[in-house]
C-alpha positions as CSV (number, residue, x, y, z in Angstrom):
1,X,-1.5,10.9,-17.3
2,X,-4.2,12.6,-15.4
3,X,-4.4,11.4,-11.5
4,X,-7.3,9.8,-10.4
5,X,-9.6,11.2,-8.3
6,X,-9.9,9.6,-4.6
7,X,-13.9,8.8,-3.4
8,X,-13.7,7.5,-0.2
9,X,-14.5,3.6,-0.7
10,X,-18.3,3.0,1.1
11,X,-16.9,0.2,3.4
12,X,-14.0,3.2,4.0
13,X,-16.6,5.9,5.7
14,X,-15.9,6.0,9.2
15,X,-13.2,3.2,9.0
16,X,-11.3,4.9,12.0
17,X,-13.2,5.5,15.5
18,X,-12.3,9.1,16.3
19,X,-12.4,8.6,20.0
20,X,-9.6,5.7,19.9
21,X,-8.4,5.7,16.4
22,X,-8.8,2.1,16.2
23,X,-9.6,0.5,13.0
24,X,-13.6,-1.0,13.1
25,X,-12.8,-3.0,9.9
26,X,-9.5,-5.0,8.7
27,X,-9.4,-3.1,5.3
28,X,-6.8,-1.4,3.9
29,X,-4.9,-0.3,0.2
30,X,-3.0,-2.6,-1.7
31,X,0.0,-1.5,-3.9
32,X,-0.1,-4.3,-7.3
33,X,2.4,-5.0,-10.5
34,X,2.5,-1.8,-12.0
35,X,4.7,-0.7,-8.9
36,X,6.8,-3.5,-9.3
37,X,10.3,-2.1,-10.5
38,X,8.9,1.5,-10.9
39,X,8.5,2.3,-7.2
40,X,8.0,6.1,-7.9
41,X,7.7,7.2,-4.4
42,X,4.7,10.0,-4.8
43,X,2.3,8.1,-2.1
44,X,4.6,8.1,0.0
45,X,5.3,12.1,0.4
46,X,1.3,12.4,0.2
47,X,0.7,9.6,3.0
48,X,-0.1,11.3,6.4
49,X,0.8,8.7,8.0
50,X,3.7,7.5,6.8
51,X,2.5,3.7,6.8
52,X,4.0,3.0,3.0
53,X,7.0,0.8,3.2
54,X,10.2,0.2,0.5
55,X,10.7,-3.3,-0.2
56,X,13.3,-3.8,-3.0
57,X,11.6,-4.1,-5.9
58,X,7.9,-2.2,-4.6
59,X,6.0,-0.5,-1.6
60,X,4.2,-2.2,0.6
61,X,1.3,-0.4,2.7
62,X,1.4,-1.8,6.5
63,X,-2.5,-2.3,7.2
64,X,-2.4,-1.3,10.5
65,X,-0.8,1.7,10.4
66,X,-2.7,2.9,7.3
67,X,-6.0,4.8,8.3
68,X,-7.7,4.3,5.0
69,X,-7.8,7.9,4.0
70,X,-6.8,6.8,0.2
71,X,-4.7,10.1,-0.4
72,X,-2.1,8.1,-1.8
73,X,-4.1,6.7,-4.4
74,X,-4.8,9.1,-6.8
75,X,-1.3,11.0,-6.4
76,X,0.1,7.2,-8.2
77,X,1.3,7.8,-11.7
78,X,1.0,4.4,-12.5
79,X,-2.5,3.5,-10.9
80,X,-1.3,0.1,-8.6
81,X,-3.0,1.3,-5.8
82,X,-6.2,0.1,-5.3
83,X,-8.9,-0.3,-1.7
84,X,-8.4,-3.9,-1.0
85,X,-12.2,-4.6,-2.2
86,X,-11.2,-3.1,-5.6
87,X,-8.1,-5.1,-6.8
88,X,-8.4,-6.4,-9.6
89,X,-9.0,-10.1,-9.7
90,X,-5.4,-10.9,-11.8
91,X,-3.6,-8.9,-8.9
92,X,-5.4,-10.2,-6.1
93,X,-2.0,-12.3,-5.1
94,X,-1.0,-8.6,-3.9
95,X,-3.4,-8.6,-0.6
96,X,-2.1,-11.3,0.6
97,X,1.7,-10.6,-0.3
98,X,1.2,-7.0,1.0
99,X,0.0,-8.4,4.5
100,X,3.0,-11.1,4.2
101,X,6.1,-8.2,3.7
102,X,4.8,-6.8,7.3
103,X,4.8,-10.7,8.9
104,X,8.8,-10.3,10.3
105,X,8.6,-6.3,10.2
106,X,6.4,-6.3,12.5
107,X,4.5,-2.6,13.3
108,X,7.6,-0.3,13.0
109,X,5.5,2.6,13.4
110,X,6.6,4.5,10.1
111,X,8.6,4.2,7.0
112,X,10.8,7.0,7.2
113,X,12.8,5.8,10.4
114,X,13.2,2.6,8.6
115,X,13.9,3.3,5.5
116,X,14.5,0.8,2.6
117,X,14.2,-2.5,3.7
118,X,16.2,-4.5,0.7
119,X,13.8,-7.3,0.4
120,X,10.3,-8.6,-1.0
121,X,7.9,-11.3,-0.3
122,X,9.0,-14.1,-2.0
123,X,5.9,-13.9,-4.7
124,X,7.5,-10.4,-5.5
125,X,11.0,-11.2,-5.6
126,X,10.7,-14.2,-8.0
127,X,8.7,-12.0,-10.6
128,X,10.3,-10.9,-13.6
129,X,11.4,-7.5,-14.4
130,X,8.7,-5.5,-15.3
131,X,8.8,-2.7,-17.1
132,X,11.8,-3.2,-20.0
């Protein structure tokens, strides 16, 4: 499958202040179904800043440690990440569920120091297995 070429989203462009690095809008990428189960792992060696979390059955990007660069989503083989303006309507249950996996996790301040975490919003956890 040929990856997807990444085009900074419009409300994207300039997301980040360079002077502080804080985030002027509350946007951010949403991982959706198609990683359910599959969780292949390329978006998280491409992210620079290592903000792309292992739940059990998918990935989870923290949006506040994500600085919108969108260089993991064309590296996904299976396209389920998408700018939070752009999911599509049936997987729209993913924004919130994404925001919800980082409600007890808190701001770790990267994956790889955490590593897997075993466990899934509820939403995902009760889905059935994709894939088979």
């Amino acid at each position: 499958m040929p990856q997807r070429q990444h085009t900074p989203h419009p409300t994207n462009i300039g997301a980040v202040g360079a002077e502080t690095g804080s985030r002027k809008a509350p946007m951010t990428y949403v991982i959706a179904l198609p990683c359910v189960d599959v969780k292949d792992r390329a978006c998280v060696e491409e992210c620079p800043v290592d903000c792309i979390y292992e739940g059990d059955r998918t990935l989870y990007i923290h949006p506040d440690e994500c600085v919108d660069c969108g260089a993991c989503e064309p590296v996904c083989p299976v396209e389920a990440i998408y700018y939070e303006d752009d999911v599509p309507e049936e997987w729209s249950e993913y924004i919130t569920a994404n925001a919800e996996f980082f409600d007890d996790l808190g701001s770790p301040g990267g994956a790889a120091k955490m590593g897997p975490t075993g466990k899934d919003v509820p939403f995902i956890a009760a889905l059935p297995p994709q894939g088979e």
